[in-house]
LODRENTOR-909345 format. One record per residue (C-alpha): residue number from 1; residue in three letters; x, y, z. Coordinates in pm, whole numbers, plus 50000, padded with zeros to 5 digits. Example, Ala and Ser with C-alpha at 12.3 -4.5 7.8 and 13.67 -1.06 7.14 Angstrom:
2
seq  type  X  Y  Z
1  ALA  51230  49550  50780
2  SER  51367  49894  50714
END
This chain:
471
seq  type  X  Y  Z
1  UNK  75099  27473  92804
2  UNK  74783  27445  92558
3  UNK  74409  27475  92735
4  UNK  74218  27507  92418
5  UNK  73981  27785  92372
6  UNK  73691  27694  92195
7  UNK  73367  27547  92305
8  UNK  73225  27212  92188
9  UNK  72893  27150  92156
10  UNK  72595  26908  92106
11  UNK  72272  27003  91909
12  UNK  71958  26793  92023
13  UNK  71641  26855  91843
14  UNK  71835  27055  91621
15  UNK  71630  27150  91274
16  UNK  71746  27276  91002
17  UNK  72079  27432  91217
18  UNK  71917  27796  91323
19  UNK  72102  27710  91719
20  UNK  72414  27539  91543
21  UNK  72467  27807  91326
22  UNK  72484  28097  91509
23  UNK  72711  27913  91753
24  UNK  72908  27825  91487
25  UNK  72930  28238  91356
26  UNK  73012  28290  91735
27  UNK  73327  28097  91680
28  UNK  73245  27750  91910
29  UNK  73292  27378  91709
30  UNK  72985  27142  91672
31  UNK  73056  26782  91714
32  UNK  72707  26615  91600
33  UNK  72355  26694  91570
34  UNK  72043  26518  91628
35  UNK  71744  26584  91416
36  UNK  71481  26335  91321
37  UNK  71355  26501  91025
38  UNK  71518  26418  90684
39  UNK  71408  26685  90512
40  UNK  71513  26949  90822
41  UNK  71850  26713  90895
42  UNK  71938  26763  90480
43  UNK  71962  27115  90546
44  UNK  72169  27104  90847
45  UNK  72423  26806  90702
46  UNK  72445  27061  90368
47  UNK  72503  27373  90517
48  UNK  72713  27314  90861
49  UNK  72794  26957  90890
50  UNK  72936  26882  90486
51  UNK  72953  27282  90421
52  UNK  73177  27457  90224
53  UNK  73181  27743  90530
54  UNK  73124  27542  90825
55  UNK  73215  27168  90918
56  UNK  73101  26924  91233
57  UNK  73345  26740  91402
58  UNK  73130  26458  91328
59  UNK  73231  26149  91542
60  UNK  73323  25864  91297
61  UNK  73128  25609  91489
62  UNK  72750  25784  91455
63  UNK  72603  25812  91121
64  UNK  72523  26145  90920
65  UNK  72159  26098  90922
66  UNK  71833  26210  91046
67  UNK  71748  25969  91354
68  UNK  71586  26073  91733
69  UNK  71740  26157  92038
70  UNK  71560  25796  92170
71  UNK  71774  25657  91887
72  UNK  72109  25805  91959
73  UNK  72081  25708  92352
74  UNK  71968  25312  92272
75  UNK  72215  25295  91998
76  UNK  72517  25488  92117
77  UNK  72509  25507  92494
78  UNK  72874  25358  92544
79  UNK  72982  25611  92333
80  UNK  72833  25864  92486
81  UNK  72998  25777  92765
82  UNK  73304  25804  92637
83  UNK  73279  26187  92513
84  UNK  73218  26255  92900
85  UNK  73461  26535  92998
86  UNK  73499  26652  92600
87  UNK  73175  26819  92510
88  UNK  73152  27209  92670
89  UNK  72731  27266  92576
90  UNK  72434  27075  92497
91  UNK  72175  27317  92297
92  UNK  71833  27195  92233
93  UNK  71517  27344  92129
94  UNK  71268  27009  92233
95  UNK  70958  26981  91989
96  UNK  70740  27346  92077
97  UNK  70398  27256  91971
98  UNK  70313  27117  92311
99  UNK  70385  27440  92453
100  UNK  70302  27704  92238
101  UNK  70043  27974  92245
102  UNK  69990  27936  91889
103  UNK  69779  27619  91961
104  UNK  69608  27451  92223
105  UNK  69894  27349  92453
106  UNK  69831  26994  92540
107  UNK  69978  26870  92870
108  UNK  69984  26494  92725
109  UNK  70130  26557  92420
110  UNK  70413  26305  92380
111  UNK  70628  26549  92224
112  UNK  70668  26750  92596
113  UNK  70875  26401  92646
114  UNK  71133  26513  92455
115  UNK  71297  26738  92700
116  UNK  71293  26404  92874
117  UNK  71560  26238  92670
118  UNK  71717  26568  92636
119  UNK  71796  26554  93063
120  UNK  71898  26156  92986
121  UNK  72186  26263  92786
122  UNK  72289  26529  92959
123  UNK  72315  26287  93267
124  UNK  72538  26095  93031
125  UNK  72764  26377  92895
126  UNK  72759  26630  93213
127  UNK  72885  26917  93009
128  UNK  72954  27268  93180
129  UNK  72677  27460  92969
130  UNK  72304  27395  92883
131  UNK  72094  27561  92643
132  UNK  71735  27513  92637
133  UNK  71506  27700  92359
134  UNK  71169  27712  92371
135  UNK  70870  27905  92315
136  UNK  70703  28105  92559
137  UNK  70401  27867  92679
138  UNK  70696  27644  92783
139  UNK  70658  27874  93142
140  UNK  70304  27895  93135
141  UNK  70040  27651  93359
142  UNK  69873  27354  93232
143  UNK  69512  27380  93315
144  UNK  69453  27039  93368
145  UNK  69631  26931  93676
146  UNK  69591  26537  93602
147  UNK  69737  26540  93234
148  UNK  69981  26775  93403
149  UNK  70074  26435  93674
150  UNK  70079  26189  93366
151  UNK  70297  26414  93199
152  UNK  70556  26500  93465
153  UNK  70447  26267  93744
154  UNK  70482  26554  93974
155  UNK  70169  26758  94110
156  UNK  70366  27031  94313
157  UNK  70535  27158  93978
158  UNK  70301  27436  93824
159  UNK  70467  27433  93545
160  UNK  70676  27235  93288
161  UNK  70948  27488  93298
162  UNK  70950  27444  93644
163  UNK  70998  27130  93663
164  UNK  71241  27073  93412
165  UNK  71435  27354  93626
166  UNK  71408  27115  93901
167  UNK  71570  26868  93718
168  UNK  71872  27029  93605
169  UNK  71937  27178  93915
170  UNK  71934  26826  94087
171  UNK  72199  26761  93815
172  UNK  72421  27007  93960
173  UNK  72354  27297  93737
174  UNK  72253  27652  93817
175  UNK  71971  27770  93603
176  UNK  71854  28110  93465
177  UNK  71587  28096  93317
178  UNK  71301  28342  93110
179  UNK  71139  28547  92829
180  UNK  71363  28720  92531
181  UNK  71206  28923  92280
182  UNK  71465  28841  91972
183  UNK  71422  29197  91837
184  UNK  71644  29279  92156
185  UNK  71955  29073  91905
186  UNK  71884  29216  91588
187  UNK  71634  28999  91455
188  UNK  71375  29204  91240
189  UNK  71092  28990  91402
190  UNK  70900  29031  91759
191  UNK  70976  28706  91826
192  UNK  70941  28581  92217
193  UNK  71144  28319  92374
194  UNK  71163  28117  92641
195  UNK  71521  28051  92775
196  UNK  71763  27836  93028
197  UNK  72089  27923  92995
198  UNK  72279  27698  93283
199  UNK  72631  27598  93405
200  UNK  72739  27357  93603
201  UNK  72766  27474  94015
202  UNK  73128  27578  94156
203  UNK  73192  27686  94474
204  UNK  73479  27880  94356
205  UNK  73293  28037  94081
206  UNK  72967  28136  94237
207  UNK  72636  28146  94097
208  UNK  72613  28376  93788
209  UNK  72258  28443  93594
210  UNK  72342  28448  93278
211  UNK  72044  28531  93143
212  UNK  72072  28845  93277
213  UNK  72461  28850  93149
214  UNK  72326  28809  92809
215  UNK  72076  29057  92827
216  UNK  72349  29303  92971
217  UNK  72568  29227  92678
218  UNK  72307  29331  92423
219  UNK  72445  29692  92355
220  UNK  72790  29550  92298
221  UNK  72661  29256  92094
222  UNK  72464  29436  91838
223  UNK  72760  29755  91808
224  UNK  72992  29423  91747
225  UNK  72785  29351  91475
226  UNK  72730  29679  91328
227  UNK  72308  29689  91396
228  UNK  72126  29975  91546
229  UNK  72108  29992  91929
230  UNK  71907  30279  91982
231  UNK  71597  30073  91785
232  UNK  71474  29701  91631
233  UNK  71575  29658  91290
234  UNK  71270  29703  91070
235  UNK  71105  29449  90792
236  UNK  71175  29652  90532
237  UNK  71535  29680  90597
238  UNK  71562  29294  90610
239  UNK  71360  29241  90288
240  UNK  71313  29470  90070
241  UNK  71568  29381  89850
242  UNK  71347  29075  89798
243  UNK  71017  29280  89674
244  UNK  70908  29109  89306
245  UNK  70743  29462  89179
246  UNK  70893  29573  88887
247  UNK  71130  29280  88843
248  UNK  71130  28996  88543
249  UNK  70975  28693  88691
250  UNK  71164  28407  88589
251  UNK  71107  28050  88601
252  UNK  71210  27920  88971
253  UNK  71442  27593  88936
254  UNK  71545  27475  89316
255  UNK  71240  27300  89352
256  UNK  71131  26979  89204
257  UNK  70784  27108  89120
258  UNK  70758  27292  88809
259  UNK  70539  27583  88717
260  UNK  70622  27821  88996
261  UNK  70809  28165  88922
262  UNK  71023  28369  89133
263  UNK  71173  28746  89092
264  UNK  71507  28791  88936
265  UNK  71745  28886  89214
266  UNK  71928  29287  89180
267  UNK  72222  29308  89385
268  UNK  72145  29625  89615
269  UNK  72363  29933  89602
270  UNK  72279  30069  89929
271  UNK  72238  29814  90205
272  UNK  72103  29834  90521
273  UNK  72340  29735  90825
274  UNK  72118  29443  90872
275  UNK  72124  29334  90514
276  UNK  72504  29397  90464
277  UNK  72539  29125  90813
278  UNK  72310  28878  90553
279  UNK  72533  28950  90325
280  UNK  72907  28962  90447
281  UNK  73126  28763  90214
282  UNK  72885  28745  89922
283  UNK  72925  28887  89610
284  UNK  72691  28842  89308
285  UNK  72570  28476  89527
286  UNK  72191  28489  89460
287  UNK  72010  28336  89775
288  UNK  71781  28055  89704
289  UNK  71408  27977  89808
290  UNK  71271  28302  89622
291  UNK  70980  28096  89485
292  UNK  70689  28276  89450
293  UNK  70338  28111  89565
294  UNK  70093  28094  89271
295  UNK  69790  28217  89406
296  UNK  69471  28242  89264
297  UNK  69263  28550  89156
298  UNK  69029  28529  89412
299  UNK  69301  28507  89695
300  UNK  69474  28778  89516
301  UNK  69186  29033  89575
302  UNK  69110  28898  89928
303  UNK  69504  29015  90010
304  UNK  69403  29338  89859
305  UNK  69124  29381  90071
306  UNK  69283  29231  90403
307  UNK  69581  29500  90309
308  UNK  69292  29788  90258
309  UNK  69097  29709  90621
310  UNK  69349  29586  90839
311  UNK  69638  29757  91083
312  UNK  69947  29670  90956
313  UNK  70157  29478  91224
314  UNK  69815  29361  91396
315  UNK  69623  29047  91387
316  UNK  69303  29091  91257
317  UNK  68996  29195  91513
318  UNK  68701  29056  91516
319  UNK  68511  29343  91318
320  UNK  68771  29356  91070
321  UNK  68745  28974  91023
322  UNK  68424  29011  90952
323  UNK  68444  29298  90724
324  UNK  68684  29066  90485
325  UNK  68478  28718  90569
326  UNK  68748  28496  90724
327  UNK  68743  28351  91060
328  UNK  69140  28319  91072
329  UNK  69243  28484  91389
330  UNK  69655  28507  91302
331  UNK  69644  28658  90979
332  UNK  69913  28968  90941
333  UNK  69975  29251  90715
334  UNK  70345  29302  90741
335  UNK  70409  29677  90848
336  UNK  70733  29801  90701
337  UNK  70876  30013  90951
338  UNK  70826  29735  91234
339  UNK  71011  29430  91304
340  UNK  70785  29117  91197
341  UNK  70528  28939  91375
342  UNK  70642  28626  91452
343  UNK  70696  28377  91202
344  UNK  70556  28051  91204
345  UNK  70555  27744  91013
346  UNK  70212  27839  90827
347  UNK  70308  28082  90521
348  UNK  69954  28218  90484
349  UNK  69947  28392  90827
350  UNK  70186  28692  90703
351  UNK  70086  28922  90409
352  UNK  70354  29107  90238
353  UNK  70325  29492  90355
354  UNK  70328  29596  89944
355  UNK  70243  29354  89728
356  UNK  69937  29082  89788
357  UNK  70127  28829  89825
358  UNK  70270  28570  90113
359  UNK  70639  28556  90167
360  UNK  70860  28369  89981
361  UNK  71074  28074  90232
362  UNK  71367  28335  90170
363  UNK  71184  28601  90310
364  UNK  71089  28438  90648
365  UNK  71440  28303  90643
366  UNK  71540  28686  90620
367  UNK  71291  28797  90907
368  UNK  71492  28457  91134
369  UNK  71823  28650  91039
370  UNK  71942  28300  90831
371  UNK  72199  28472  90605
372  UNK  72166  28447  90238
373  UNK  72407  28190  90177
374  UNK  72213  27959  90389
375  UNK  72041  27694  90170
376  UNK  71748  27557  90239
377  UNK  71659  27209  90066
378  UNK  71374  26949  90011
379  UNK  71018  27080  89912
380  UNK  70881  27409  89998
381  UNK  70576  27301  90130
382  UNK  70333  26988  90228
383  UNK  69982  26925  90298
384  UNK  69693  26667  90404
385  UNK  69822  26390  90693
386  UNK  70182  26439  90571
387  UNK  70206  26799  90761
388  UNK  70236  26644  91078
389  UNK  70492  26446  90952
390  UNK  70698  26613  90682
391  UNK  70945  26963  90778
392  UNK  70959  27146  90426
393  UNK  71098  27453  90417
394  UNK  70843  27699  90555
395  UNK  70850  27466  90870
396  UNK  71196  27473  90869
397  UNK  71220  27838  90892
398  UNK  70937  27896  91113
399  UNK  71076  27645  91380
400  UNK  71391  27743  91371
401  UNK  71603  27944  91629
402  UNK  71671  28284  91498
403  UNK  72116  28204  91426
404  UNK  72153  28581  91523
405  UNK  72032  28507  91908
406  UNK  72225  28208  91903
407  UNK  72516  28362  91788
408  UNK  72454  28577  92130
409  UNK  72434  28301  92347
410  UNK  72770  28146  92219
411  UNK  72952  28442  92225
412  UNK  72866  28469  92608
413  UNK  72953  28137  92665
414  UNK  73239  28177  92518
415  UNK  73337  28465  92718
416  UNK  73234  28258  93044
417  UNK  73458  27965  92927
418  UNK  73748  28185  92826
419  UNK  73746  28345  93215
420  UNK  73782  28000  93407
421  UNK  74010  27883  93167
422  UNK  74187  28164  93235
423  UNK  74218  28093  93600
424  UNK  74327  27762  93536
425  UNK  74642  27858  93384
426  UNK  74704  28087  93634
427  UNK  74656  27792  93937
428  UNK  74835  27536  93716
429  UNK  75103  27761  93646
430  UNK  75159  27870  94020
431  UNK  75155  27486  94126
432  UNK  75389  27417  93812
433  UNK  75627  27687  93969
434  UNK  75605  27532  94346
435  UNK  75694  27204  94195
436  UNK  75990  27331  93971
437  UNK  76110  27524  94307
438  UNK  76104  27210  94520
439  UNK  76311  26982  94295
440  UNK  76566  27296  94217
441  UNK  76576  27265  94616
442  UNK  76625  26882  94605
443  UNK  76899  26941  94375
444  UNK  77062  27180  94593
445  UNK  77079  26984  94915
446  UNK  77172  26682  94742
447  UNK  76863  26525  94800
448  UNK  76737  26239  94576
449  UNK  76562  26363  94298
450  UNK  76200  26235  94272
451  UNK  75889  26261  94029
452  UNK  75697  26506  94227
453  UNK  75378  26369  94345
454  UNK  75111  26638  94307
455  UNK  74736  26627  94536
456  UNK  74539  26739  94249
457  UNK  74397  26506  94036
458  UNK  74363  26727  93693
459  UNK  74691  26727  93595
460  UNK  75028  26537  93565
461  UNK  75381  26634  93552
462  UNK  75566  26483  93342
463  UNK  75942  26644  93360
464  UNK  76040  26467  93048
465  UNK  75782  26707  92835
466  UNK  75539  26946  92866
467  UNK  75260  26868  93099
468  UNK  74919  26794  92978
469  UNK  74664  26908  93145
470  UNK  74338  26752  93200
471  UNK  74032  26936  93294
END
């Protein structure tokens, strides 16, 4: 008897792969993704789903490319359909911006539709787990309680968390829901999230929150992994192998734009834990995305000064904005000996905490806990009207979900999914045994011998062979 013990899973709104790969590290098998980005779905189809470490179980009859979730539903729903009952977890992380803090959270803004056609496909696949990511305005109260109607079409919700709650649990799912901080999970960055972790209700199971599971398996998570539990890892630990002082700046070639340097890459001798996890199975492999920005003189001695005023590890306050003569609210001088400010998909609003510089894509990749054989690909950055439609690679850091949480959530899962499975054999087993018993009986008393005819509906017995077993 084989009950296989893996989890497969569905990415929806999936980036560059930040949710996919730390599933992936935590052992569970992708089947597609969904990304409407090229430049963002590149980076996922060349690291995890084409990858020399990791491989998709890509389904031969949807395309490897970038396309949107309203795409995949017209297009494939029959499909779909079909992978009912063989698809464990959907993961998503639906578009932020409507919800963030960082900007002016807009209850109209079509992208807070998204989750939308994330709950249509789940209605189509009705896996056991969910996985929603998002940041933390996704709990927090639109103001306006009429864009908040044409949004959701549903005034007694106060907010879209709320409601999308609502939703899932009408689907049959029991949802726990709330705020992690992803320096809790070994990412060097204050970084606060907004979570649902759900599974599908059983009255033999019970309710479980597994938010609060995950947050109880913290300790044990980050002594798995070898990180500090007694503190947050610390930017310097995570980067400062990266620092350009004192190195030979050479000409930086994994970009199509020329005329940008980078610093030649030592190989460390002592490593922090957190750098040796970035690092596990690497040798001499030189991460790429170390280009350097080429900033100008001027911006050069503002750094200096913003380094010389300001708090490290604080935003800006108003006097010292004014001392330096910026009205930026979100600029950041890094402090070493803290985990990160939260990264973002702007690379101007972090300083570096020693040189006057902003970070290099490979840095911010470091502070998400991407290790270094990640590769990022397409252009490093865009500007003008193309920014709201382009995902270079400092977007596709900063919106990415940090792998080293996700590699938490799928190791619970995982856990959760190995203990029913686990009482599965044992009930098929017993009701294999009862069987086996009654025709050894029917044998005895001469009684006809007949293909038993079992009540439950998730399994044959077939006395021929071994029995397959259906969930």
């Amino acid at each position: 008897m084989t009950i296989p013990n893996t989890i497969r899973f569905i990415d929806v709104f999936a980036g560059c792969g930040g949710l996919s790969l730390g599933l992936l590290q935590a052992g569970c098998e992708g089947v597609f993704a969904v990304e409407k980005s090229p430049l963002a779905f590149e980076t996922l189809r060349f690291n995890l789903v084409d990858g020399t470490r990791y491989q998709f179980n890509w389904p031969k009859w949807l395309s490897k490319r970038a396309m949107t979730c309203e795409e995949l539903l017209e297009n494939h729903a029959a499909q779909l359909i079909g992978l009912r009952g063989s698809i464990d977890l959907i993961v998503g992380g639906p578009p932020c911006q409507g919800f963030s803090t960082a900007g002016r959270r807009d209850p109209a803004d079509p992208r807070n539709k998204m989750t939308e056609r994330y709950l249509t496909l789940v209605e189509l696949l009705q896996p056991r787990f969910l996985v929603i990511e998002n940041v933390a305005g996704f709990n927090m109260r639109f103001e306006n309680q009429d864009d908040l109607d044409k949004l959701i079409t549903n005034a007694k919700k106060p907010s879209y968390a709320e409601y999308v709650a609502g939703r899932l649990n009408d689907l049959g799912y029991d949802v726990s829901r709330g705020l992690v901080n992803c320096a809790d999970f070994g990412v060097p960055q204050n970084r606060l999230r907004y979570l649902m972790l759900c599974e599908m209700k059983s009255a033999k199971r019970g309710q479980k929150d597994l938010l609060k599971l995950l947050l109880e398996n913290r300790h044990d998570f980050l002594l798995t992994h070898g990180l500090p539990t007694d503190r947050h890892v610390t930017t310097r630990e995570a980067i400062a192998d990266l620092e350009a002082n004192d190195k030979a700046l050479v000409p930086n070639t994994d970009s199509s734009v020329k005329g940008f340097m980078e610093a030649s890459y030592r190989f460390p001798v002592e490593q922090s834990a957190f750098l040796k996890l970035m690092r596990f199975g690497l040798e001499e492999e030189v991460p790429n995305s170390r280009r350097l920005a080429n900033h100008k003189v001027n911006t050069v001695n503002y750094f200096k000064s913003v380094q010389a005023i300001c708090r490290p590890g604080f935003c800006m306050s108003k006097e010292e904005r004014s001392k330096v003569g910026t009205k930026k609210h979100s600029t950041t001088v890094l402090n070493a000996n803290r985990p990160s400010p939260t990264i973002t998909t702007l690379p101007d609003d972090i300083i570096h905490y020693s040189e006057s510089r902003i970070l290099t894509a490979r840095e911010n990749a470091r502070l998400q806990s991407f290790p270094d054989w990640f590769a990022f690909q397409g252009k490093y950055t865009t500007g003008g009207k193309q920014r709201k439609q382009e995902c270079p690679r400092y977007t596709q850091v900063g919106n990415a979900v940090p792998p080293l949480l996700a590699t938490a959530i799928g190791e619970l899962l995982k856990t959760r999914q190995t203990q029913r499975r686990s009482r599965i054999v044992v009930q098929k087993t017993n009701e294999i045994q009862v069987a086996k018993k009654s025709s050894a009986n029917q044998l005895i008393t001469g009684t006809s011998l007949e293909r038993p005819k079992l009540s439950s509906p998730k399994y044959e017995l077939d006395l021929k062979s071994e029995p397959v077993f259906r969930e």
